[in-house]
C-alpha positions in Angstrom: 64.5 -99.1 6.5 67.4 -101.3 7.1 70.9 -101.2 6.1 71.5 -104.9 3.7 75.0 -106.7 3.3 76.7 -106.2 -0.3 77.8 -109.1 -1.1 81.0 -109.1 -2.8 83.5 -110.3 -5.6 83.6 -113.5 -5.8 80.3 -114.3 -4.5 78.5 -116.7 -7.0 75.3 -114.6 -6.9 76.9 -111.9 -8.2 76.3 -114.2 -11.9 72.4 -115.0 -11.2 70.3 -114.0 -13.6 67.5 -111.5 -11.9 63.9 -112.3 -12.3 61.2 -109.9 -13.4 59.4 -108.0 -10.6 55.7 -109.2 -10.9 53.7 -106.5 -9.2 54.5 -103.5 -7.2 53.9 -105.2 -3.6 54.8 -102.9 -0.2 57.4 -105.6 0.4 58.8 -103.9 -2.7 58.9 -100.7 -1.3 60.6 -101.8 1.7 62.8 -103.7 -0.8 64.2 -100.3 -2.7 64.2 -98.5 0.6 66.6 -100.5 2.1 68.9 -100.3 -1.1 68.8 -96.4 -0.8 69.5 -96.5 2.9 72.3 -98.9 2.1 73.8 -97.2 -1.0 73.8 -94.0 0.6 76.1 -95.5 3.3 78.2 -97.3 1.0 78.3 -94.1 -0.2 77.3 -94.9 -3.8 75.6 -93.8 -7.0 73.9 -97.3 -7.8 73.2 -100.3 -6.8 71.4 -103.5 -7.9 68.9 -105.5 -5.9 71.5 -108.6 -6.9 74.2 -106.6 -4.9 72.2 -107.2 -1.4 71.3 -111.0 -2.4 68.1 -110.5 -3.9 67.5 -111.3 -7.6 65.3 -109.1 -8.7 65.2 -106.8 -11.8 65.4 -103.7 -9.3 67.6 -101.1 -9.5 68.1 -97.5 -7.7 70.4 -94.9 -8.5 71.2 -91.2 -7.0 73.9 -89.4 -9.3 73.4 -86.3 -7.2 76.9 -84.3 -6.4 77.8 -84.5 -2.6 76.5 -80.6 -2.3 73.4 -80.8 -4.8 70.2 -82.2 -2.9 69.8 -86.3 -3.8 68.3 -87.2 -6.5 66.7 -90.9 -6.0 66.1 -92.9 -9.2 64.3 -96.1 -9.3 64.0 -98.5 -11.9 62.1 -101.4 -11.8 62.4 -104.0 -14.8 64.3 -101.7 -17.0 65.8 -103.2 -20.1 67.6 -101.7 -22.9 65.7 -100.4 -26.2 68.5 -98.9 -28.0 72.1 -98.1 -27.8 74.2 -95.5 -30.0 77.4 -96.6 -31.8 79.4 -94.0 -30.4 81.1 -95.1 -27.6 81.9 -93.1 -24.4 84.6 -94.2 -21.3 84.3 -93.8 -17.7 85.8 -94.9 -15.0 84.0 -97.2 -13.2 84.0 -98.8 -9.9 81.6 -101.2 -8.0 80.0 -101.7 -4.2 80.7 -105.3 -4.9 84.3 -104.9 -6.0 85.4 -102.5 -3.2 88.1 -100.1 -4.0 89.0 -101.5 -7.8 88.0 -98.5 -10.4 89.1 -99.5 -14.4 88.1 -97.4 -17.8 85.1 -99.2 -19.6 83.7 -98.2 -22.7 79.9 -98.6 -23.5 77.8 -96.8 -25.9 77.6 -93.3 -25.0 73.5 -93.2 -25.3 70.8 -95.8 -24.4 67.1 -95.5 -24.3 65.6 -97.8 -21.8 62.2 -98.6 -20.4 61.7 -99.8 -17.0 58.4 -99.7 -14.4 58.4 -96.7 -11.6 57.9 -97.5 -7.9 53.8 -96.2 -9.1 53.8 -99.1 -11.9 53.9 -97.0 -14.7 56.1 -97.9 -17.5 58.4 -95.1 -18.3 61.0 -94.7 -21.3 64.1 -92.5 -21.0 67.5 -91.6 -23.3 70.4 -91.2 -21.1 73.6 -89.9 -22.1 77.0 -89.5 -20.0 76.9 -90.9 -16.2 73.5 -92.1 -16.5 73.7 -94.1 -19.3 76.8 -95.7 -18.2 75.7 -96.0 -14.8 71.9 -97.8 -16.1 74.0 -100.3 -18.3 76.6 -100.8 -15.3 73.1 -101.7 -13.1 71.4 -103.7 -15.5 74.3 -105.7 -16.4 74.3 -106.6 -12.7 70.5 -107.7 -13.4 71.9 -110.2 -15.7 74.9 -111.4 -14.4 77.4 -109.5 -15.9 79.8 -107.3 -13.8 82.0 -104.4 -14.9 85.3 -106.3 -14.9 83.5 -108.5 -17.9 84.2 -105.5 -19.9 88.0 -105.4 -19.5 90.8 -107.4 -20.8 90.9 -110.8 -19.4 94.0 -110.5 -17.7 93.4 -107.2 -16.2 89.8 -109.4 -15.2 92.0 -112.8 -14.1 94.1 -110.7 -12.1 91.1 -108.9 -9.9 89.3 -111.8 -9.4 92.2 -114.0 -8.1 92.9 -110.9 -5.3 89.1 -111.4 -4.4 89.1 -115.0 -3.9 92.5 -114.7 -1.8 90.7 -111.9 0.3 87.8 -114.2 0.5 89.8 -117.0 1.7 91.6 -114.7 4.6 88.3 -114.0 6.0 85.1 -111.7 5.8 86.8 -108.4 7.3 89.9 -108.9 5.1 90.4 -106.5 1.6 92.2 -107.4 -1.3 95.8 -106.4 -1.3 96.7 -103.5 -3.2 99.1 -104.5 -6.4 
């Protein structure tokens, strides 16, 4: 296992488009190992293969409370089969937007299928944290980031601190407002 660099707002491959794992390979393995050993130190509750440069539709999650035992979650190819119409909101934040959190609302339900680290297709309903958190992911598998799903100025605003931060250097942080 090895900790991986997140790459971070405004970093272009942030907006790739991940490609669909092919077949369950042992660099695979070593692949979703690193991104627990590198969430966990982040610390944070999910992260998408895109987040450590690699564009793959591969995501793990642990939504575990700091004193419950962890809870890994792997989900490889998942995809969206349904959403409800009701709509919850969360807070969210982002490994690749350090220390920005904003409300988003998504649909408060989704059922998604996905392949587990054995290959077998599995098919899940979520509701609360994980179904915000599997949309947050697999948005990231597509592109999309959190800040897409809040006003454009709020957006404009966030993005313009990250490209100054970027500018000042790799160690620097955006600015607090």
């Amino acid at each position: 296992m090895a900790l991986r660099e997140i790459i971070v707002l405004p970093d272009k491959r942030l907006r790739l488009v991940s490609q669909p794992v092919k077949a369950i390979e042992p660099e695979l393995r070593l692949l979703v190992d690193d991104m627990f050993e590198t969430m966990y130190e982040a610390p944070g509750i999910g992260l998408a293969a895109i987040q450590i440069g690699v564009a793959q539709r591969v995501i793990v999650m642990d939504l575990a409370k700091k004193e419950e035992p962890r809870a890994p979650q792997v989900f490889i190819n998942p995809q969206v089969l349904w959403w409800s119409d009701e709509k919850s909101t969360y807070e969210e934040g982002c490994l690749s937007i350090p220390e920005f959190y904003e409300e988003v609302e998504r649909p408060s339900r989704v059922r998604a299928k996905f392949l587990d680290l054995a290959g077998v297709e599995q098919e899940l309903e979520a509701s609360g944290l994980l179904a915000t958190c599997l949309q947050h992911e697999i948005d990231h598998l597509d592109g999309v980031l959190f800040i897409d799903h809040i006003s454009k100025l709020k957006r404009d605003r966030v993005i313009k601190k990250f490209a100054k931060a970027a500018k000042r250097g790799p160690q620097s942080r955006p600015e607090a407002e």
